[in-house]
N, C-alpha and C positions, 0 to 999 in steps of 0.2 A: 504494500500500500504506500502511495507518497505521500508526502507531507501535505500536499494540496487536499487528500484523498480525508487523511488523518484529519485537518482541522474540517472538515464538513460535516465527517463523521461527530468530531464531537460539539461541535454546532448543534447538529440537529437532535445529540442526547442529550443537549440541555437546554434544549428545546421548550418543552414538557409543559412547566410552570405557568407561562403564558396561556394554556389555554387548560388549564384543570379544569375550570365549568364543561369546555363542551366536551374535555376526556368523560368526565363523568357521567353525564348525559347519553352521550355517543355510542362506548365501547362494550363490546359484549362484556357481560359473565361468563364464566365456566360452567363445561354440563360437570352434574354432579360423580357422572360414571369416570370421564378423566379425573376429578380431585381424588376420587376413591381408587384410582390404576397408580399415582402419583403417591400419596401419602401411605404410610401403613397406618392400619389400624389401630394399631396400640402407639402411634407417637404420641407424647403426651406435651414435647415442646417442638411449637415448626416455625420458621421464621420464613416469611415471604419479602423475601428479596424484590427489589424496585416495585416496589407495592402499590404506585400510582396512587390514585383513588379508592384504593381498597377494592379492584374487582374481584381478585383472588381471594384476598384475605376473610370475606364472607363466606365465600365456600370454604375455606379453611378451617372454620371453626364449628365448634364439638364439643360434647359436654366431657370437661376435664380434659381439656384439652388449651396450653397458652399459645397463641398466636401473636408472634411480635411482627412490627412491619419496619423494612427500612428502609427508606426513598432518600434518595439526595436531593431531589428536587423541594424548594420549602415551598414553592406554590400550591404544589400536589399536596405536602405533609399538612399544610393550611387545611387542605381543600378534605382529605383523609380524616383528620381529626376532627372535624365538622360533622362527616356522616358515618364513621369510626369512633365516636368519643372515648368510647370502652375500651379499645383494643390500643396498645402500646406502639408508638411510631418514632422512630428513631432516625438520624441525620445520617445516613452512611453509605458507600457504595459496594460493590463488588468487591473490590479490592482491596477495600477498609472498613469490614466490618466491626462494628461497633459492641462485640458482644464476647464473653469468657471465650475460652477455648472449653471443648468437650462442652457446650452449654442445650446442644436440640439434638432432635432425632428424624429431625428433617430438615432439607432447607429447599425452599422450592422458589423456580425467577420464571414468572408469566410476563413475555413478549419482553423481555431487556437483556438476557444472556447474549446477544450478538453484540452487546452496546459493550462489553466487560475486555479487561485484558484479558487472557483465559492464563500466562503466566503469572501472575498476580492474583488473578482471584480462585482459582483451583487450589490451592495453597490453603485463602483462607477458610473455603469451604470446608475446607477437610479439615481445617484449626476447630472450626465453631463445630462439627457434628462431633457426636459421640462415635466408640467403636462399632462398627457397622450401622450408623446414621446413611440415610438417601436422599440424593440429591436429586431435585427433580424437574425438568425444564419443558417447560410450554408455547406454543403460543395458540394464537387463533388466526386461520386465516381466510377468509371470504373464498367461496367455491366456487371457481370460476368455470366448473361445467353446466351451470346454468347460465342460458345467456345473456341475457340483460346485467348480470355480475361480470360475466368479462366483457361486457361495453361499458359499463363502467370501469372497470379495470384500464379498460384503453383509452379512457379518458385523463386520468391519473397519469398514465405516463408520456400523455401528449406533452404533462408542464413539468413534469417532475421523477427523476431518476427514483424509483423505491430504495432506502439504505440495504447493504449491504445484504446477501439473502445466507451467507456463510453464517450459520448458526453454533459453531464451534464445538460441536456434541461430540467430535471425534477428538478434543485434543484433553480430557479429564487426566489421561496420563496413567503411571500404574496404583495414584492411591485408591483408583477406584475400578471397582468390578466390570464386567461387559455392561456395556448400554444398552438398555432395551430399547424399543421402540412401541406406541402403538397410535393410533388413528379415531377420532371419534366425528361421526358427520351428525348435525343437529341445525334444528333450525332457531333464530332469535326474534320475537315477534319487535318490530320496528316500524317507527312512524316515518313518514320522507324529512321531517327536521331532525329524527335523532340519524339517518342516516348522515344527512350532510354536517349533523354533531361527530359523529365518527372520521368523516373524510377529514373534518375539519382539523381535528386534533391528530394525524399523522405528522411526525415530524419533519417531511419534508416536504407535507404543506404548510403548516406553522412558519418556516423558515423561507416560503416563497416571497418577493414585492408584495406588496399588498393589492396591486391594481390585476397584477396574474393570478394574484389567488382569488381575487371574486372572479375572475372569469373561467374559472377551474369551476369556484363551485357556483355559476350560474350555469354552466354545459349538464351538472350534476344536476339542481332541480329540475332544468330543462328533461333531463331522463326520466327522474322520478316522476315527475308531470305526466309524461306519457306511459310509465308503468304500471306505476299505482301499488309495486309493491306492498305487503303488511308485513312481512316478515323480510331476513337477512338469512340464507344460506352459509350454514360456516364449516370448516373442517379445521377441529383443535389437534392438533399434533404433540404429542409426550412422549419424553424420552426418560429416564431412569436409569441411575445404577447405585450401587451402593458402596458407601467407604469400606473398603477393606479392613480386617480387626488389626488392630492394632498388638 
């Protein structure tokens, strides 16, 4: 990656804070069958890594069960603690987490593990889990074999390169076990404004001029106009493995 490459990238991961309202608004939840392929059952401490607005951290939680969150972004932690009051939020990244060593039995990062060093924060992952803690990485991402999703999709990158699609699941290294994989397709019932809340809060629309970005998402109501969508098509993708005992 060049330097050119590097400062965009983390341009557009800190991004975020600018638009927590329509993050929150916007972005899917998680089905509950990925949270449950992702976490074990008996973790009793899980930490969700760049915890945004708390989408994950909802499904995370379970009776006897602590859920800490940590965002760097203090928009989001604003925006989190808001509709999060209960649940703990802490200032931290990938690379600097903010919590004991051996302290969870999980750590799980919905839609930010591509954003992370993966030499730096594989490390601390494996700092903060217990012996045989799991790590667990998500995203969600709109199904583009329906078609009205990939003309939207092709709308998207008429103005704006998508970041990075290298998701780094291959490089955990030897502290942790083989990676699994699995796949979950579901649909998110969705109005045309939390749709264009969703587009809006992507980071490399955040970060477009402002005169290119309403024309981005006036092409986008202009779809939805003609669609009528109710729902969002999505496919969650999770990957898992586990820290090796110690």
């Amino acid at each position: 990656m060049t330097t050119a490459e590097e400062q965009e990238k983390h341009r557009q991961a800190h991004s975020f804070g600018a638009a927590a309202d329509a993050y929150e608004r916007g972005r899917p939840p998680y089905p509950p069958e990925a949270v449950a392929w992702l976490v074990p059952e008996h973790a009793r401490t899980v930490v969700d890594l760049g915890a945004g607005t708390g989408k994950l951290t909802r499904a995370l939680r379970a009776p006897g069960r602590e859920v800490v969150a940590v965002e760097p972004s203090a928009g989001m932690r604003e925006r989190f603690s808001h509709v999060l009051p209960e649940v703990r939020v802490l200032e931290g990244t990938g690379e600097s987490l903010p919590l004991p060593d051996s302290s969870a039995d999980a750590l799980v990062c919905a839609q930010a593990w591509h954003w992370v060093n993966p030499e730096r924060a594989v490390p601390e992952a494996a700092r903060v889990l217990r012996s045989g803690g799991r790590l667990g990485l998500v995203w969600n991402f709109r199904d583009l074999s329906v078609p009205w999703v990939a003309e939207l999709d092709g709308i998207l990158r008429d103005y704006a390169a998508a970041p990075t699609e290298d998701r780094q699941v291959d490089r955990l290294g030897e502290r942790f076990g083989p990676v699994e994989r699995q796949r979950f397709r579901w649909h998110h019932p969705m109005t045309a404004g939390e749709v264009v809340d969703m587009i809006a809060s992507r980071s490399y629309v955040i970060t477009l001029e402002p005169a290119t970005r309403e024309g981005l998402l006036g092409r986008v109501r202009a779809l939805l106009d003609a669609e009528r969508p109710a729902e969002m098509p999505y496919v969650t993708e999770c990957y898992r493995a586990g820290l090796r005992v110690r």
